[in-house]
Backbone as CSV, one residue per row, in Angstrom:
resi,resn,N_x,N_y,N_z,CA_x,CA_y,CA_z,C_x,C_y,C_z
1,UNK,18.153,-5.695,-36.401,18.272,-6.786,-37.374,17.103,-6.711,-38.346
2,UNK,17.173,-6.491,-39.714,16.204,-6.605,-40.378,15.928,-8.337,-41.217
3,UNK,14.645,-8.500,-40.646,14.099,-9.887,-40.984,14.162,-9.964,-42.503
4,UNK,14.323,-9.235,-43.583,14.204,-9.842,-44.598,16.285,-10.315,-44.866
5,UNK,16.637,-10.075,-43.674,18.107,-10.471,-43.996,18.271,-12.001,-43.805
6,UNK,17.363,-12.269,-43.140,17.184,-14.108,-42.814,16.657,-14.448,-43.768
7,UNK,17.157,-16.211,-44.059,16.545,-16.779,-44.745,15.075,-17.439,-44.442
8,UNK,14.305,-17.819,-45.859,12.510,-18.169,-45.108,13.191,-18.992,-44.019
9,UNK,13.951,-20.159,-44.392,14.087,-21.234,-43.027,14.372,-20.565,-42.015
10,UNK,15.031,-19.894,-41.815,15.618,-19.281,-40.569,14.142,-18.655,-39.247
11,UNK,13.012,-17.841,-40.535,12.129,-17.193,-39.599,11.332,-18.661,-39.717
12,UNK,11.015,-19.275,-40.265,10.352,-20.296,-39.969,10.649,-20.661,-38.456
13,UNK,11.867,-21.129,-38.584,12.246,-22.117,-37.273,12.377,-21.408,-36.020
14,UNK,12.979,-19.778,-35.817,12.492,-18.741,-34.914,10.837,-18.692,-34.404
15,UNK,9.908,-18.549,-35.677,8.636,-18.924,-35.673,7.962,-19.469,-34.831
16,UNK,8.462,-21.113,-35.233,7.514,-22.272,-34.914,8.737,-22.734,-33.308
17,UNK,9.474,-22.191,-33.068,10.562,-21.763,-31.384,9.154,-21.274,-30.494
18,UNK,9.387,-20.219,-31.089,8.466,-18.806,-30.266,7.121,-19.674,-29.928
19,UNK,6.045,-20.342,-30.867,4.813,-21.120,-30.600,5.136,-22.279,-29.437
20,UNK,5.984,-22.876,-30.060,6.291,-23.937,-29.167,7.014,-23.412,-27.883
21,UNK,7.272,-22.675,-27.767,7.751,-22.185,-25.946,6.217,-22.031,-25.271
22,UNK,5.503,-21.160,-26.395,4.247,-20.935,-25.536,2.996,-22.136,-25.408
23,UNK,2.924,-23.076,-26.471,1.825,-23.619,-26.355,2.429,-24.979,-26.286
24,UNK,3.650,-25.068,-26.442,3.764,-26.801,-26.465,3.996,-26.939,-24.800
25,UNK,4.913,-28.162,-24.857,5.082,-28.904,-23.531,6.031,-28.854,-22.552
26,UNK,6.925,-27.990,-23.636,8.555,-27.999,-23.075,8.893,-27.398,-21.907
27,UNK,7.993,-26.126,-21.402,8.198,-25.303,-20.665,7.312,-25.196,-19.837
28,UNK,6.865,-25.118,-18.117,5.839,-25.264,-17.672,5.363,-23.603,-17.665
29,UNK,4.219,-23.147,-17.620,3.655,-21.711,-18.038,3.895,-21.157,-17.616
30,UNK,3.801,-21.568,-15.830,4.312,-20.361,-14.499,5.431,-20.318,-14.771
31,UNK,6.413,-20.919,-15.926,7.930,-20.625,-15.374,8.647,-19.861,-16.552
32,UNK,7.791,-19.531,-17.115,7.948,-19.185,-18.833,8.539,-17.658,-18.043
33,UNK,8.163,-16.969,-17.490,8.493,-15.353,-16.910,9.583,-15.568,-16.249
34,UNK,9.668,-16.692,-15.240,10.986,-16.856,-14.238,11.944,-17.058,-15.471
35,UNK,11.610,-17.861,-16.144,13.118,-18.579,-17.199,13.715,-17.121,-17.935
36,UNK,12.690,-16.531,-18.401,13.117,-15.258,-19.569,12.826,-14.175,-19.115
37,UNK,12.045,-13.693,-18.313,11.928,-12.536,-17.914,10.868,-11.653,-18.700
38,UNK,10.402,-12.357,-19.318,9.180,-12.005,-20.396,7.754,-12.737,-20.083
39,UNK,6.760,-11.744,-19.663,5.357,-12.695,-19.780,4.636,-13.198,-20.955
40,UNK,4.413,-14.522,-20.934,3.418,-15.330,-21.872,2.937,-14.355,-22.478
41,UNK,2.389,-13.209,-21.869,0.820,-13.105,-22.708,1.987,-11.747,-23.948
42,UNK,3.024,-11.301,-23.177,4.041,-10.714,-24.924,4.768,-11.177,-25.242
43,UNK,5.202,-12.425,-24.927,5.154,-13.763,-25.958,4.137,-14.006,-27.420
44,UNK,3.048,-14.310,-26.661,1.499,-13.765,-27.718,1.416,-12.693,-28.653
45,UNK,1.504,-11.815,-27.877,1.487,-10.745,-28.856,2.552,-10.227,-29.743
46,UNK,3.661,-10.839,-29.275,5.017,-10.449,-30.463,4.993,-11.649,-31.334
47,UNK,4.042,-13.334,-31.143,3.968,-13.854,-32.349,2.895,-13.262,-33.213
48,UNK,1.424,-12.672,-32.508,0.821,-12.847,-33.376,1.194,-11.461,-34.645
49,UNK,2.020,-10.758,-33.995,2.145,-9.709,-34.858,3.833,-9.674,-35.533
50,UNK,3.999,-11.408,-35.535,4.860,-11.906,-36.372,5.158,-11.048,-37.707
51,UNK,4.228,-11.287,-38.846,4.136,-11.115,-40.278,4.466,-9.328,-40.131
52,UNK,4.252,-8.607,-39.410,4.133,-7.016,-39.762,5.647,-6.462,-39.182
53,UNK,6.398,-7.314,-38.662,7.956,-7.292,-38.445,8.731,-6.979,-39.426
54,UNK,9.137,-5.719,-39.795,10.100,-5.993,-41.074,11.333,-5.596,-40.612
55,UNK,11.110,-5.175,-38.672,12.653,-5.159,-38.502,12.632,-5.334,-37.250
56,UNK,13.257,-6.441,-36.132,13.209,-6.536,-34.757,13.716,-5.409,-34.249
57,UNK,12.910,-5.199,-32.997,13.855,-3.612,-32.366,14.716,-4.534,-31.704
58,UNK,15.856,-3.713,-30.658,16.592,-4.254,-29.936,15.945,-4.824,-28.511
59,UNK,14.811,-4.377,-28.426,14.283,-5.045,-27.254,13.175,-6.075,-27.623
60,UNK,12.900,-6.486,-28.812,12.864,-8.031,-29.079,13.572,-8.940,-29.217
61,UNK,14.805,-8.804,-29.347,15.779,-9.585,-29.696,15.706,-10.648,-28.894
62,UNK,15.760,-10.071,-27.327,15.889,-10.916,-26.512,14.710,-12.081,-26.325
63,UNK,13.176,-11.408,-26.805,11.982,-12.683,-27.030,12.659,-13.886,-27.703
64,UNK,13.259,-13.647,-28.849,13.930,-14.763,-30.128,14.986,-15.746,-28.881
65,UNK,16.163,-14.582,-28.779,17.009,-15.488,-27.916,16.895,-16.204,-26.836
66,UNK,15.500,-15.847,-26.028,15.220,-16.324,-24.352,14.603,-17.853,-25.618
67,UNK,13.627,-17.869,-26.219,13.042,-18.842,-26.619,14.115,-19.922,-27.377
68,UNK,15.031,-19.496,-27.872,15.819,-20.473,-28.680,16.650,-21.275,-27.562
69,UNK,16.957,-20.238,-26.472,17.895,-20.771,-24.918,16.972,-21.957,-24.358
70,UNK,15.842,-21.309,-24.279,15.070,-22.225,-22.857,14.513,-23.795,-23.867
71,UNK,14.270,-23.354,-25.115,13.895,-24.882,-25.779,15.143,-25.865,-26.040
72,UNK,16.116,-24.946,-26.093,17.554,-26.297,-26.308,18.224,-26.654,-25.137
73,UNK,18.020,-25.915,-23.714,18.872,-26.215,-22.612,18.338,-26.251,-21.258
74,UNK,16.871,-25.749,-21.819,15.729,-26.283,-20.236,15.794,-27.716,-20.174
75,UNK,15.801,-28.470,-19.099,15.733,-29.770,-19.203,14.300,-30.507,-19.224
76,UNK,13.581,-30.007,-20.103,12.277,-30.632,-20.047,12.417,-32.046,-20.650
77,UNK,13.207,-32.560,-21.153,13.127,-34.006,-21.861,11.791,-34.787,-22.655
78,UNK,11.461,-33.201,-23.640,10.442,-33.844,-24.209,11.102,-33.309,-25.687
79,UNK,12.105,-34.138,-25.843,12.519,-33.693,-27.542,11.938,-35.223,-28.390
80,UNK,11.075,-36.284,-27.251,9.914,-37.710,-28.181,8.862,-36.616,-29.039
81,UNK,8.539,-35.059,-28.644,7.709,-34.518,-29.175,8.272,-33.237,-29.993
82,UNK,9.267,-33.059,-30.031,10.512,-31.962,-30.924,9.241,-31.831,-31.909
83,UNK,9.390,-32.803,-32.841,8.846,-32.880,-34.082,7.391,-32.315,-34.474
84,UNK,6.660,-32.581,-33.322,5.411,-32.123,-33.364,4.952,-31.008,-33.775
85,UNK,5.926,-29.860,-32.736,6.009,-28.465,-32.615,6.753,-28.093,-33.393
86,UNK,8.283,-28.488,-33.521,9.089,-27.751,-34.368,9.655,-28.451,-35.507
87,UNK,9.584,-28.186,-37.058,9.807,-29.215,-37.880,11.350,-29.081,-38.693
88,UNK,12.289,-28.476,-37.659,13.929,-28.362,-37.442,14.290,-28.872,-36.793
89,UNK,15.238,-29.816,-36.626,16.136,-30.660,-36.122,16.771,-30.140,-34.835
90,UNK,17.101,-30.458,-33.504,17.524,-29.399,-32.876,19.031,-28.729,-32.946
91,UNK,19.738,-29.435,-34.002,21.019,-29.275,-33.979,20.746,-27.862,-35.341
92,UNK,19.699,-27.719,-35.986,19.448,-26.290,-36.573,19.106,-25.341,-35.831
93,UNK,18.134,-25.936,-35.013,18.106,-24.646,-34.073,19.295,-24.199,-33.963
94,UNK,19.839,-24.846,-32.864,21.013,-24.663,-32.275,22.106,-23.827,-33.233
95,UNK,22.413,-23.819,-34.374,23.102,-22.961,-35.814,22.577,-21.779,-35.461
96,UNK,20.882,-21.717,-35.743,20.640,-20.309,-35.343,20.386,-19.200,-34.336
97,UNK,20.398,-20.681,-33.617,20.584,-19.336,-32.046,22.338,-18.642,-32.075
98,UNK,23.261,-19.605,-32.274,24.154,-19.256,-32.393,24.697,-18.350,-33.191
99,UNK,24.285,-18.027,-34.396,24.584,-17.035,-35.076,23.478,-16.220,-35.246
100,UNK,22.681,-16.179,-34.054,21.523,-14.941,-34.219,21.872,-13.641,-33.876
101,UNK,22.034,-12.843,-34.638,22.756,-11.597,-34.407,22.525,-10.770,-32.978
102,UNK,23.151,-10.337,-32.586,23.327,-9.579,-31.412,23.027,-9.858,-30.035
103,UNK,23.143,-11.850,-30.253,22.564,-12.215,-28.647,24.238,-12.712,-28.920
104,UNK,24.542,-13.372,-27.000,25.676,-13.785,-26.319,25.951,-14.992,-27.343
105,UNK,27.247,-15.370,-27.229,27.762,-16.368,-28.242,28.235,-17.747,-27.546
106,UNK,27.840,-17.810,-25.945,28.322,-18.763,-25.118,27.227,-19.733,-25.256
107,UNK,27.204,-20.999,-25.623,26.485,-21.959,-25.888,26.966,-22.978,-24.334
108,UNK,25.686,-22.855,-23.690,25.630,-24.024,-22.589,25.885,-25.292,-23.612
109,UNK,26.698,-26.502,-22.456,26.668,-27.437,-22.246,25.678,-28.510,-22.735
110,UNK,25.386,-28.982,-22.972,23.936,-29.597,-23.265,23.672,-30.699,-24.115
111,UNK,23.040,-31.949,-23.683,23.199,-33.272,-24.023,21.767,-33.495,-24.631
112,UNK,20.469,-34.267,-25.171,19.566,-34.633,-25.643,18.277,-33.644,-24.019
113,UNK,18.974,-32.581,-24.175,17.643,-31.600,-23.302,18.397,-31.525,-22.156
114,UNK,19.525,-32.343,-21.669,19.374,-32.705,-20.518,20.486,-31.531,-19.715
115,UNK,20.542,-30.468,-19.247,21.715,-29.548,-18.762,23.151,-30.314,-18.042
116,UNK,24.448,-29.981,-19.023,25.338,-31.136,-18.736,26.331,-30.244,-17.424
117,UNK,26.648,-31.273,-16.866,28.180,-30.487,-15.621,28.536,-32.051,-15.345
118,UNK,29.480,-32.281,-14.591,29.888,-33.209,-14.138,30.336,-32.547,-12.551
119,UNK,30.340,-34.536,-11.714,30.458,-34.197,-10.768,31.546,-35.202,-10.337
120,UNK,32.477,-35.160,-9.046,33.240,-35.687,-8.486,32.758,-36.970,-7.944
121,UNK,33.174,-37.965,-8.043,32.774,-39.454,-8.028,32.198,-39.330,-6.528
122,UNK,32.547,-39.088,-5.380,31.730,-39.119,-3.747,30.653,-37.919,-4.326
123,UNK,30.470,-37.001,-5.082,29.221,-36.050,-5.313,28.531,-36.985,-6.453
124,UNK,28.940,-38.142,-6.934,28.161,-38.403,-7.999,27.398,-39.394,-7.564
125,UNK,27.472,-39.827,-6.488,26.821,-40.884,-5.874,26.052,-40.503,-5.116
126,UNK,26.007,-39.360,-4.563,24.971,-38.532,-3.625,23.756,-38.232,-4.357
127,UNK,24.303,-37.766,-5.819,23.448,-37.205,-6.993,22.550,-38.553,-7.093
128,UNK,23.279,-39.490,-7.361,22.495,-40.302,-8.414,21.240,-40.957,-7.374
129,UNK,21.434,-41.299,-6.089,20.614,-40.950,-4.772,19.318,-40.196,-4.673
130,UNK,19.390,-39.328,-5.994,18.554,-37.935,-5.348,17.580,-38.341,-6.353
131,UNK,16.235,-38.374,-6.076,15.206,-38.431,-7.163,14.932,-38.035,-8.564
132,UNK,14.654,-38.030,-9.270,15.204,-37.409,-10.664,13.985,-36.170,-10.934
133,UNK,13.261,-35.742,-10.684,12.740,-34.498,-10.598,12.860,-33.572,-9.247
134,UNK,13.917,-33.989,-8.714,14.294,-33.304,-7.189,15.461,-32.594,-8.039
135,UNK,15.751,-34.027,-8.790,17.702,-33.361,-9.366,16.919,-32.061,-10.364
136,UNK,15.675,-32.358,-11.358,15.741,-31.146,-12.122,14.918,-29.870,-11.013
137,UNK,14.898,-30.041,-10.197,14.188,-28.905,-9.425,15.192,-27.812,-8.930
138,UNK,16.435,-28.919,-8.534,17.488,-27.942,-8.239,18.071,-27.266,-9.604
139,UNK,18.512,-27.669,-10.479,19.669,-27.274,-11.238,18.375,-26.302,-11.965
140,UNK,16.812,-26.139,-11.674,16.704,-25.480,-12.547,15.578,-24.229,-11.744
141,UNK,15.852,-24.284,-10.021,15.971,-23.106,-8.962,16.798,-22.596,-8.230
142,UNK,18.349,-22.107,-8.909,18.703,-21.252,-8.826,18.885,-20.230,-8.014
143,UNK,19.718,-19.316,-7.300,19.319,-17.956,-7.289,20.507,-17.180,-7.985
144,UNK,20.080,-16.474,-8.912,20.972,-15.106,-9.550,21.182,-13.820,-9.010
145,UNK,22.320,-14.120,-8.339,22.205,-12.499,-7.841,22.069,-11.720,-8.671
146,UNK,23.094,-11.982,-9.733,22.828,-10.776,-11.332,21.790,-10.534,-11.487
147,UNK,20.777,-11.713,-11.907,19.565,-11.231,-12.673,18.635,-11.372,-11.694
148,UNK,18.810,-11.372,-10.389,18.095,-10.761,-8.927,16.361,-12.045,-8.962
149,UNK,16.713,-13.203,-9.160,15.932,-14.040,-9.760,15.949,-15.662,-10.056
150,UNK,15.348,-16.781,-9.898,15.756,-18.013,-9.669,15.772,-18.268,-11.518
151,UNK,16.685,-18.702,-11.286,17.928,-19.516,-12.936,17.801,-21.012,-13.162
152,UNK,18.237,-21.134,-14.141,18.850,-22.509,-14.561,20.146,-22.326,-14.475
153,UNK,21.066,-23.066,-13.342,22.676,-23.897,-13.396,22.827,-24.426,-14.378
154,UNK,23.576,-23.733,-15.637,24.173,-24.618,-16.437,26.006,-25.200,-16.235
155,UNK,26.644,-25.467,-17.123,27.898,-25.619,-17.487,28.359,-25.827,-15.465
156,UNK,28.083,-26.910,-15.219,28.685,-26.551,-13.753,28.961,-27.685,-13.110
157,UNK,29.619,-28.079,-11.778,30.657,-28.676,-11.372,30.336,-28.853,-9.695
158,UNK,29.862,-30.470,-9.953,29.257,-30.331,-8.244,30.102,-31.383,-7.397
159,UNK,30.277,-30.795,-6.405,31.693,-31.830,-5.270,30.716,-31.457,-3.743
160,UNK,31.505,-32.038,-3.047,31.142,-32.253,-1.543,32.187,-31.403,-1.110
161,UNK,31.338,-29.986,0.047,31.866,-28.931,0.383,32.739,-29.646,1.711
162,UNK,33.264,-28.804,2.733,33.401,-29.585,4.028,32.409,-30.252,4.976
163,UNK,31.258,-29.706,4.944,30.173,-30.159,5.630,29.942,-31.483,5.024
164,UNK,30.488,-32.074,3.785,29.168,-32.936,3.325,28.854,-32.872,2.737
165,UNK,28.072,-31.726,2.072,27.319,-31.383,1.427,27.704,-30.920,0.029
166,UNK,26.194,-31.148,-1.136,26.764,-31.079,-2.392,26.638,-30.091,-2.884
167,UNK,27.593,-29.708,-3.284,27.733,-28.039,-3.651,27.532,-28.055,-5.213
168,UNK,26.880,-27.345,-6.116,26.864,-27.166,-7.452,27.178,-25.735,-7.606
169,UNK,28.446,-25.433,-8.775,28.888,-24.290,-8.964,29.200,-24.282,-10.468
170,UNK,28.129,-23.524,-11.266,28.009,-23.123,-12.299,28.083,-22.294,-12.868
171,UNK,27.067,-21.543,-13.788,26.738,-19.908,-14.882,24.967,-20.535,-14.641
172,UNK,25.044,-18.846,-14.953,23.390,-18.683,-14.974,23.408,-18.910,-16.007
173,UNK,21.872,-19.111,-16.600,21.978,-19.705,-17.882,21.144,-18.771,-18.677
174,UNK,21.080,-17.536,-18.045,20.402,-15.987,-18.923,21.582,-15.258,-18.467
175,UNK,22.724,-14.524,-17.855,23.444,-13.946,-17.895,24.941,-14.477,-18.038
176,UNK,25.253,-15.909,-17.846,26.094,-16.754,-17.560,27.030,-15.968,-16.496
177,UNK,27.091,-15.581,-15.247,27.541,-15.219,-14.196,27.625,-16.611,-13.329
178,UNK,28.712,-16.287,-12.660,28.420,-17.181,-11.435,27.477,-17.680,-10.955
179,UNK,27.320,-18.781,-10.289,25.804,-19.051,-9.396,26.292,-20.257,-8.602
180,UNK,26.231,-20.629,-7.739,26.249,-21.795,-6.583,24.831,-22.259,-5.926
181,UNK,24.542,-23.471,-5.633,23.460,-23.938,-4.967,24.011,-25.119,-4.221
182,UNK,23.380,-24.949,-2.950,24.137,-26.249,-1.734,22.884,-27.208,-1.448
183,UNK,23.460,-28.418,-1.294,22.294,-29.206,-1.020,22.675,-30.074,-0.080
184,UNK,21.799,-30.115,0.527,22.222,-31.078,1.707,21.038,-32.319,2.115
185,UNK,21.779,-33.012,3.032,20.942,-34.530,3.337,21.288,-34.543,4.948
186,UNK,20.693,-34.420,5.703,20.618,-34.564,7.266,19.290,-35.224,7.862
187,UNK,19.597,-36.533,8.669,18.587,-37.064,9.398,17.334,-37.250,8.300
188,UNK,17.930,-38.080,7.381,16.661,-38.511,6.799,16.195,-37.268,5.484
189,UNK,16.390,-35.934,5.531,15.663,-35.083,4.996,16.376,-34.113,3.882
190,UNK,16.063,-33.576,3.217,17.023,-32.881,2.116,16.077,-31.661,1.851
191,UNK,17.104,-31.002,1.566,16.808,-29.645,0.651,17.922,-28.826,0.266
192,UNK,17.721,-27.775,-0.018,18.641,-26.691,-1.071,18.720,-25.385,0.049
193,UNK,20.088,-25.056,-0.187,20.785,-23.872,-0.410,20.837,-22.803,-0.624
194,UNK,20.757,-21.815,-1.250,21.384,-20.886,-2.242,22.350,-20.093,-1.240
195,UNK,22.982,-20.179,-2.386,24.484,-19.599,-2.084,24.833,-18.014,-2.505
């Protein structure tokens, strides 16, 4: 893809994506490698050597696209500070991840940050039960067999298996493959699955 084919807005808002994955709030640091598969520190070095880009190789592409994914569909729920970091609306982002040339064209689910699925009314009551950083702990540890690695569950669909127990069955949200995670509640105590 050659960058002078984008418009200024376009690298702007890729830009000030890429900063804000690394230095803002949205993303916690240790998880910046699990989410994308890319370490922080060439994160760093593919912004700071932003300006001397006059053409992404194919193995940057994916820096642009992991960062445009994880700021519109990680559930960090800090879009009170969108503005701070990024001075595009997120529904622009969202235009240009989507028509960013040569990444996947499947757009997760996705409500004000928050990763959307629905669940079956006896699983939705189990859910709503569950602490609200327990709920984002699960949907956003995963295991991918594909990408051999703990994911974000997007687009997915959680019911009560035979045991009981609440089953979430989604897409990874870097390869969109299958993925399942079981959760259960016995004698007082809870934890997770992987399936």
């Amino acid at each position: 893809m050659d960058l002078n084919k984008l418009s200024e807005d376009q690298k702007k808002a890729i830009h000030q994506c890429i900063n804000a994955l690394i230095y803002g709030p949205f993303i916690p640091k240790k998880l910046i490698h699990t989410l994308t598969g890319i370490d922080p520190s060439e994160y760093v070095s593919f912004l700071n050597r932003w300006n001397y880009h006059k053409e992404i190789k194919e193995e940057h592409k994916k820096y642009i696209y992991q960062a445009l994914l994880q700021l519109l569909w990680y559930p960090h729920n800090r879009f009170d500070v969108w503005s701070d970091y990024i001075s595009y609306p997120k529904e622009s982002i969202e235009k240009v991840f989507l028509n960013f040339e040569g990444v996947e064209k499947q757009k997760p689910k996705a409500w004000n940050g928050i990763i959307q699925g629905y669940f079956t009314p006896k699983a939705q009551l189990l859910w709503d039960n569950i602490p609200n950083e327990i709920q984002q702990s699960i949907l956003t540890n995963v295991w991918c067999q594909n990408c051999d690695k703990t994911t974000i569950i997007t687009n997915y669909e959680g019911g009560l298996d035979e045991l009981g127990r609440l089953s979430i069955y989604g897409k990874c949200a870097k390869c969109f493959k299958n993925i399942e995670t079981i959760y259960e509640i016995r004698d007082g105590q809870t934890g997770s699955k992987q399936e």
